[in-house]
C-alpha positions as CSV (number, residue, x, y, z in Angstrom):
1,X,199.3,257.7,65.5
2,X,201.0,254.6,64.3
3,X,198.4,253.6,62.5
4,X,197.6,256.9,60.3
5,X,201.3,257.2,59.6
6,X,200.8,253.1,58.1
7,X,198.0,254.3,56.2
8,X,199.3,256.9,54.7
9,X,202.3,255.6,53.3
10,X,200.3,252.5,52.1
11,X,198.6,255.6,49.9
12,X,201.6,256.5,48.8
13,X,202.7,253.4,48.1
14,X,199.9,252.9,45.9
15,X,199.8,256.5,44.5
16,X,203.3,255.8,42.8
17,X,202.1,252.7,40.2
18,X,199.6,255.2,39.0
19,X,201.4,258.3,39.0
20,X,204.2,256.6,36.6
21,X,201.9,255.0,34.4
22,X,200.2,258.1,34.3
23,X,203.5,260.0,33.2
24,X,204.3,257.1,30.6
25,X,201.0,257.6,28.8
26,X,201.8,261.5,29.0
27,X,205.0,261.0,27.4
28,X,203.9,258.5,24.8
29,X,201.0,261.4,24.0
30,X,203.7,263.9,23.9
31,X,207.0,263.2,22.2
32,X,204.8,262.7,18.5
33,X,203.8,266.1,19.2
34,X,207.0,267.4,20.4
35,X,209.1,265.4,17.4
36,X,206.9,267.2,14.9
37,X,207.6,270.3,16.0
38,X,211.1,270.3,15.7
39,X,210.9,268.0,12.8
40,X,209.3,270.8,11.3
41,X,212.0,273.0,11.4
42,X,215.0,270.1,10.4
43,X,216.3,270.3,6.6
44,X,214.9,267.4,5.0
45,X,217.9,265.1,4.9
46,X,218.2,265.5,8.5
47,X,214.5,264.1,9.2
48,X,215.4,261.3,6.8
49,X,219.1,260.6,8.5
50,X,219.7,257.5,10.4
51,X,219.9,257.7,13.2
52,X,217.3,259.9,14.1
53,X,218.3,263.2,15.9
54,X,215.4,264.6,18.4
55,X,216.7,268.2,18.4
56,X,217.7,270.3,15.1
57,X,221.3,270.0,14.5
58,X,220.5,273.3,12.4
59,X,217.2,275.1,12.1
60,X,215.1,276.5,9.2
61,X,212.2,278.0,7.8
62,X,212.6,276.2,4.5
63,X,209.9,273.4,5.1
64,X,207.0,276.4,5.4
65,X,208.5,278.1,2.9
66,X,207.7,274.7,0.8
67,X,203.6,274.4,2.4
68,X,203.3,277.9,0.6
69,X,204.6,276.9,-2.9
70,X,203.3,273.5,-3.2
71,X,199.8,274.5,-1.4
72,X,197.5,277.5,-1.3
73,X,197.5,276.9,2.0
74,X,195.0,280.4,3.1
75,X,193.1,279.0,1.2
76,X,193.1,275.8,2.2
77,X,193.0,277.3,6.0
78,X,190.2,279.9,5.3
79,X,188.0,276.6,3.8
80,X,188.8,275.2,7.4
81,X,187.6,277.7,8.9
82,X,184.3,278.0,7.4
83,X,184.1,274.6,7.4
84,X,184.5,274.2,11.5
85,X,183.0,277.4,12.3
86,X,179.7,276.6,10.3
87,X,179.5,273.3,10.9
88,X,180.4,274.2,14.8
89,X,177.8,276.9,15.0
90,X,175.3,274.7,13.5
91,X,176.1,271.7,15.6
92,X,175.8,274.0,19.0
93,X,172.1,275.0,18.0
94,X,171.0,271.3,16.7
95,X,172.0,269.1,19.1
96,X,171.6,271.9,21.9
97,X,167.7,272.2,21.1
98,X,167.6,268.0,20.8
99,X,169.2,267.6,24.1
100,X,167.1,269.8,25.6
101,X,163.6,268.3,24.1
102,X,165.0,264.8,25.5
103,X,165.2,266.5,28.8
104,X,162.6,268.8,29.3
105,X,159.5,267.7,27.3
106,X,157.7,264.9,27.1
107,X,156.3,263.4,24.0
108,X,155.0,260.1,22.4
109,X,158.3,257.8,21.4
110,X,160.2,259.7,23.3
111,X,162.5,256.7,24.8
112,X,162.4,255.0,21.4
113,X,163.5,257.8,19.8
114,X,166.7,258.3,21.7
115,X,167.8,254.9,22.2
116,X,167.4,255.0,18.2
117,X,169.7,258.2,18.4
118,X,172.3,256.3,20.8
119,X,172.2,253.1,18.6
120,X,173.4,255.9,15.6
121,X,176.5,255.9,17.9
122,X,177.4,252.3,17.4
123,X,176.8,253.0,13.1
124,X,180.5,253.6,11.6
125,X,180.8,256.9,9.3
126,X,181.7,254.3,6.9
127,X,178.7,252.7,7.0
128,X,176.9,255.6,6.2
129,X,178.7,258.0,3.9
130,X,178.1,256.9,0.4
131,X,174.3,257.1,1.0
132,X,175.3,260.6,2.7
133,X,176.9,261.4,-0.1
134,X,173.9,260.6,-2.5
135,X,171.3,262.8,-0.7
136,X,174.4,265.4,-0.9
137,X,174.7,264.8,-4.7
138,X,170.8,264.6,-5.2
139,X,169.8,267.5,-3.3
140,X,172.3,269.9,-5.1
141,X,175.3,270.7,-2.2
142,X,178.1,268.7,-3.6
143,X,181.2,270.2,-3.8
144,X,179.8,273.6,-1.8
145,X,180.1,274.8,2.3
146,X,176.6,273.4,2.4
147,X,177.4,269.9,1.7
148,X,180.5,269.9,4.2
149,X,178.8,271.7,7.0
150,X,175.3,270.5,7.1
151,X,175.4,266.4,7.4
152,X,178.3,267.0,10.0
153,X,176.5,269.1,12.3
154,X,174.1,267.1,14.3
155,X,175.9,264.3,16.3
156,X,174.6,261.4,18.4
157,X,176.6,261.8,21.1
158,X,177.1,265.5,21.6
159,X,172.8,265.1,21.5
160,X,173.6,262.7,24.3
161,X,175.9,264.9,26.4
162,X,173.4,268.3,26.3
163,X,170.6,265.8,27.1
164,X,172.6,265.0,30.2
165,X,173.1,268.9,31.3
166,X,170.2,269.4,30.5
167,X,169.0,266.6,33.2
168,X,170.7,268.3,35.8
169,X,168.8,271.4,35.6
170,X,165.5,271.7,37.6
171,X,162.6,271.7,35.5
172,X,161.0,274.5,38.2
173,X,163.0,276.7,36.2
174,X,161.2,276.4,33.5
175,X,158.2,276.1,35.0
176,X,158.5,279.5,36.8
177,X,159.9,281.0,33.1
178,X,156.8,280.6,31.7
179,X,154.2,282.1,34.7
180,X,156.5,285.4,34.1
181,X,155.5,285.4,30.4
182,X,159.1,284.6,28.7
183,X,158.4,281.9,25.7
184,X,159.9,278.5,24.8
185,X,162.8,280.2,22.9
186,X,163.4,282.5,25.8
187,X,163.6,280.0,28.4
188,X,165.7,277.6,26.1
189,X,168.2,280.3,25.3
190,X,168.1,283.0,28.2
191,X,167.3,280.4,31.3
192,X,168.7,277.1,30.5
193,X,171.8,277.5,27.8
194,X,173.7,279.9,30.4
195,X,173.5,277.2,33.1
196,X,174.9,274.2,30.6
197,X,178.2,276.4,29.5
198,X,180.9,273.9,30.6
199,X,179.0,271.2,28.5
200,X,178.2,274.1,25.6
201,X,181.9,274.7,25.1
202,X,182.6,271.0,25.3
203,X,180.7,270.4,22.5
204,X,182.2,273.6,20.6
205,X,185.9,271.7,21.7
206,X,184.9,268.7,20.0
207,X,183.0,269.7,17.0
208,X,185.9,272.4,15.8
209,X,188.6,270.0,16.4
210,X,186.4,266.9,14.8
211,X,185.9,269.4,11.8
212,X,189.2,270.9,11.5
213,X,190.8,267.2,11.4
214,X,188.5,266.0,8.9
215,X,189.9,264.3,5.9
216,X,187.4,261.3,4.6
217,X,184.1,263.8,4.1
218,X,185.6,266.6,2.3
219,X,187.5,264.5,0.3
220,X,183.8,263.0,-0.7
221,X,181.9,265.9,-0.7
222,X,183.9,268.2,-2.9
223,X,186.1,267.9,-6.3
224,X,187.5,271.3,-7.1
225,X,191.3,272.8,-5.6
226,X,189.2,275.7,-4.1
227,X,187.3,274.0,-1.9
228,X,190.2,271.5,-0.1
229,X,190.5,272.0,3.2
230,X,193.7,272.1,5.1
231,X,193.8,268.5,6.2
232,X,192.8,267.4,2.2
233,X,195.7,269.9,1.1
234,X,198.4,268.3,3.7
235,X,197.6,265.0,2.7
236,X,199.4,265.9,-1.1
237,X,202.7,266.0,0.4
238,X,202.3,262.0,0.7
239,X,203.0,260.8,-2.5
240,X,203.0,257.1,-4.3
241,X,206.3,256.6,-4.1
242,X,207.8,259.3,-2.0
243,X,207.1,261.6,1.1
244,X,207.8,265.6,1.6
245,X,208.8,264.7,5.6
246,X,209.7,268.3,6.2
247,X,206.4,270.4,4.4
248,X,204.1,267.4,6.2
249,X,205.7,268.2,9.1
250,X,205.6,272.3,9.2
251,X,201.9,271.6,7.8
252,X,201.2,269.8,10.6
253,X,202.2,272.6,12.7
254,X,200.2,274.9,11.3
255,X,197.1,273.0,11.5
256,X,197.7,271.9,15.1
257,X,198.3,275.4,16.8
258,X,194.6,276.7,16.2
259,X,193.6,273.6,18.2
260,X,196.0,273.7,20.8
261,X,195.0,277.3,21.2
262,X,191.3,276.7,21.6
263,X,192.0,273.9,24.2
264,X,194.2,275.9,26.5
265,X,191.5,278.7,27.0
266,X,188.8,275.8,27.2
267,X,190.3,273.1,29.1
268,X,188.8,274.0,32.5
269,X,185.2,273.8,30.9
270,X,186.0,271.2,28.3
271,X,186.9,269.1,31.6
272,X,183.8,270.3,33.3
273,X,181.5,269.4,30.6
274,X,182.6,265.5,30.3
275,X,182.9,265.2,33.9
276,X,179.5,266.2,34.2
277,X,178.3,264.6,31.1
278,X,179.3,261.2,32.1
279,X,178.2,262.0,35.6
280,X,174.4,262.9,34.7
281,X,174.1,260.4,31.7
């Protein structure tokens, strides 16, 4: 009995270490998150005063009133929109179908092929976007929805993480799918993409928030007001010489709520999906 009751607070005692670190990194995650938000509401000489208050000493709506006059920010949101949506819808169906080819079929260069796809991991976007950017330009899609949604869509590691679903699944099931008749397409999207959900949404997660965030590529890709997205249109309230703190800041907002949003209703897959990802890869 002795013994159990020596063991278990040796668990404890180790629990604690981890359990505070653990609520230090949550805190150095949160408080930028939880600054901006009420620094979103603060006048802007009160974001600028030293020293620096955490809570409003008076709030306003002035700062989003700002976003609206210095931005056309629905437009700049609806451009968002089409840009993470298509790019999202594009990216589920590309690197879905290539994740399930690495797992299901087998084919001459198979292995070369994706350990070529996993060294594309280890390529910075850098490295890669002004000759992106020339096959954009060449082939007719610069400064359009094609040119932002279409080189953004398939991904080396979200191929990676439906390959590894995809592993998990019995290929019996397949096997069986095709002696009752149902074709390649069938089985791929009526037998296998229902059983990979958690990793599905994962990869929805991840490809809306990496679009929606992006600032480097549609600067590249497009020239023309109407086609900025929200991140390219925040990014004008940093100036040369001077800063809009409060308009940044209520910006911000604006754009992080969609994402926050979408991660509350998919957290308990999203979690799923890496967990299981990391598991089978």
């Amino acid at each position: 009995m002795n013994r159990k009751k020596t063991i278990k607070i040796k668990d404890i005692v180790i629990q604690i270490p981890v359990a505070l670190v653990l609520v230090i990194l949550a805190l150095l995650v949160l408080i930028p998150v939880v600054w901006m938000t009420f620094s979103a509401f603060k006048p802007e000489k009160e974001i600028i005063s030293w020293p620096p208050t955490f809570i409003p000493d008076s709030f306003t709506l002035q700062n989003f009133s700002d976003v609206q006059v210095r931005i056309d920010i629905i437009r700049y949101v609806i451009n968002s929109i089409i840009y993470a949506g298509g790019t999202t819808a594009l990216a589920v169906v590309v690197n879905c179908m290539a994740g399930y080819a690495y797992a299901f079929y087998d084919f001459r260069g198979k292995t070369a092929m994706f350990l070529i796809t996993l060294a594309t991991m280890m390529v910075p976007f850098q490295v890669i976007m002004v000759p992106l950017f020339l096959v954009v330009y060449k082939m007719g899609m610069y400064d359009s929805y094609w040119g932002l949604i279409i080189p953004r869509a398939a991904v080396a590691g979200s191929i990676f993480m439906m390959r590894a679903a995809f592993t998990g699944i019995p290929k019996e099931m397949a096997e069986a799918a095709r002696i009752d008749g149902l074709s390649e397409y069938g089985i791929f999207w009526k037998i296998m993409m229902p059983q990979v959900k958690p990793a599905v949404i994962t990869l929805i997660i991840l490809s809306v928030n990496g679009s929606w965030n992006d600032l480097l590529w549609p600067m590249i890709v497009t020239s023309s007001t109407k086609m900025r997205t929200l991140a390219n249109g925040l990014a004008l309230f940093i100036g040369q010489n001077t800063i809009e703190y409060g308009a940044a800041f209520a910006g911000a907002l604006i754009s992080l709520i969609p994402m926050f949003v979408l991660y509350i209703f998919g957290q308990r897959y999203f979690v799923e999906g890496m967990s299981s990802g990391g598991l089978k890869g």
